[in-house]
N, C-alpha and C positions, 0 to 999 in steps of 0.2 A: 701130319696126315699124309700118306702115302698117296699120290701123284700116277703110279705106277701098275701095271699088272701084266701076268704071262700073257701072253697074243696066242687068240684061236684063229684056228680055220674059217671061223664065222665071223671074222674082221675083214675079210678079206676084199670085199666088198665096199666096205667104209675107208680104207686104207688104200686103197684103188682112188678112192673117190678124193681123197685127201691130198694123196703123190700129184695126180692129174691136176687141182687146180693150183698147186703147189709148183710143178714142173717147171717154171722158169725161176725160179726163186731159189731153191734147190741146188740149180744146175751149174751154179759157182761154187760148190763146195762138194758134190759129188762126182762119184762116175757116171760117165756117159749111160744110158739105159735106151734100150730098144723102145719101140711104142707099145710092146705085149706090157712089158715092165709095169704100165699105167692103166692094167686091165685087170680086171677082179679076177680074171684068169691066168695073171700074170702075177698076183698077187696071194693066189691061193698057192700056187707052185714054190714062191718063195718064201712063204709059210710053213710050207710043208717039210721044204728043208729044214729050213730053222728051229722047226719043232723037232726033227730026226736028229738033228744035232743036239737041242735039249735033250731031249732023249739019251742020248748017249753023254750027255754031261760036259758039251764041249760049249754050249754056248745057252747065255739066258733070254730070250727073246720078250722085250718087253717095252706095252701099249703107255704112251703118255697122255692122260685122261686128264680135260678140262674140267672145270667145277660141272658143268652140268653135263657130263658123263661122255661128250665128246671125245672120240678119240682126237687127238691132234700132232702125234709124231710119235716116235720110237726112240728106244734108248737099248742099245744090248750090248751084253757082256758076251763079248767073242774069244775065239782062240786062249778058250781055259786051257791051261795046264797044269797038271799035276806033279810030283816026283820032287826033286830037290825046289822047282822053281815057283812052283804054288803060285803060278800068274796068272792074267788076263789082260785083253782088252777093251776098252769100252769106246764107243761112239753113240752116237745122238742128233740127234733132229727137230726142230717142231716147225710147224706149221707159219707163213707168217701172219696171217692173223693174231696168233697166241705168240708171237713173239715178245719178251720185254714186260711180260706176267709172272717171271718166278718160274714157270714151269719146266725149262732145261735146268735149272739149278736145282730146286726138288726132285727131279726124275734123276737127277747124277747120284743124287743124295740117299736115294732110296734102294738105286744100285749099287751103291758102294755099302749099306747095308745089309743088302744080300751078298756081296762079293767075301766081305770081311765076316758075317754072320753065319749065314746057313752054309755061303760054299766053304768058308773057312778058308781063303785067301791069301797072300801074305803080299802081294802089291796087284795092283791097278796100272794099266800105261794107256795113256790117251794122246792122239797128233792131231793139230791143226794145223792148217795152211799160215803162215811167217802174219798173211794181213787179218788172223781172222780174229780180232779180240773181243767180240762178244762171247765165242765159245772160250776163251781162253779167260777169260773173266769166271764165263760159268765155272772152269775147273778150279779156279782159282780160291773162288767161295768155298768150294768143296775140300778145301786142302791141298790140291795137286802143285806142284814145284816143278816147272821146266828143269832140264838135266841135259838137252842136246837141240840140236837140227841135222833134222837128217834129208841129204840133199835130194831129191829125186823119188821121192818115201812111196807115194802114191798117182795116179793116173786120174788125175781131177778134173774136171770139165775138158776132158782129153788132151791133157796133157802131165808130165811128169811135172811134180810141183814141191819142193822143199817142203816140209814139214816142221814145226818146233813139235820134241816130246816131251811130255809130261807124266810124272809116275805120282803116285800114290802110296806107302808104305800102312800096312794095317799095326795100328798102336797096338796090337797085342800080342804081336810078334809072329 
C-alpha cells in the first residue's frame, strides 16, 4: 500500500508545522534554513517551486502519509534527467516521531516505483552523510548499492560533509 502522494499547496501549512517541531532533529542531516523556511509561508513558496518543477518534469515532489493520514516527511525524486542518462535523484525525510515504522522504506519504495514505472527511469542515485545508517539501511532495503564517496558532496548542518553514493539501476533496462 502506497505511503506516498504528490504535495499540494494546501500542505503547506501541515508541513510548516511538521519542519518546525522537527527543526533540531532534522538539522544534522540538512541544510541550514532561515526561520521563513518554518513558516507556512515559507512552506507555501517552496511548494510552489517544487510543483513548477513538477510541472516541467524535472522533479516529483512527494508527501509521506502515516496510517492515519498524517503527513510526516517527504520524499522527492529531483534533478530528473532525460536524453541518454534517463536519471534522477532521490532524497527523503520523516519526522521523528514516525521514525523506525517502515515509513522512509515504503516512501523510497513507492518512489522508485514511479521513477522506474510512469517516469520510465533507467537509474536512481541517492547520498548520505559517511554516519548516516539508518538512511542507508533504508536504501539498502530498496535495492540501492553504494558505488563511491564523494568528498565534500553537500553543505549539511553548514558545513561541507562527505557523502557515500548509492545508485539504483531499473531491472528493465
Amino acid at each position: 500500500m502506497a505511503v506516498t502522494r504528490i504535495l499540494s499547496v494546501e500542505d503547506a501549512g501541515e508541513l510548516a508545522a511538521v519542519l518546525h517541531a522537527n527543526r533540531e532533529f532534522l538539522a544534522p542531516w540538512d541544510a541550514r534554513h532561515d526561520d521563513d523556511y518554518f513558516t507556512t509561508a515559507g512552506q507555501r513558496a517552496a511548494l510552489d517551486r517544487a510543483l513548477d518543477a513538477h510541472a516541467r518534469e524535472t522533479m516529483v515532489p512527494l508527501a509521506i502519509i502515516e496510517g492515519d493520514g498524517r503527513l510526516v516527511g517527504r520524499v522527492n525524486i529531483n534533478t530528473i534527467v532525460r536524453g541518454a542518462f534517463q536519471s534522477a535523484d532521490i532524497g527523503y525525510w520523516v519526522s521523528q516521531d514516525s521514525n523506525g515504522h517502515g515509513l522512509a522504506t515504503a516512501a523510497v519504495a513507492d518512489a522508485v516505483d514511479i521513477a522506474f514505472g510512469r517516469l520510465g527511469l533507467h537509474r536512481l542515485q541517492a547520498a548520505t552523510l559517511l554516519h548516516n545508517a539508518r538512511s542507508q539501511r533504508v536504501l539498502g532495503r530498496n535495492g540501492f548499492r553504494p558505488f563511491a564517496v564523494a568528498q565534500d558532496y553537500l553543505k549539511i548542518d553548514g558545513r561541507w560533509q562527505d557523502h557515500v553514493l548509492f545508485q539504483l539501476l531499473n531491472p528493465a533496462g
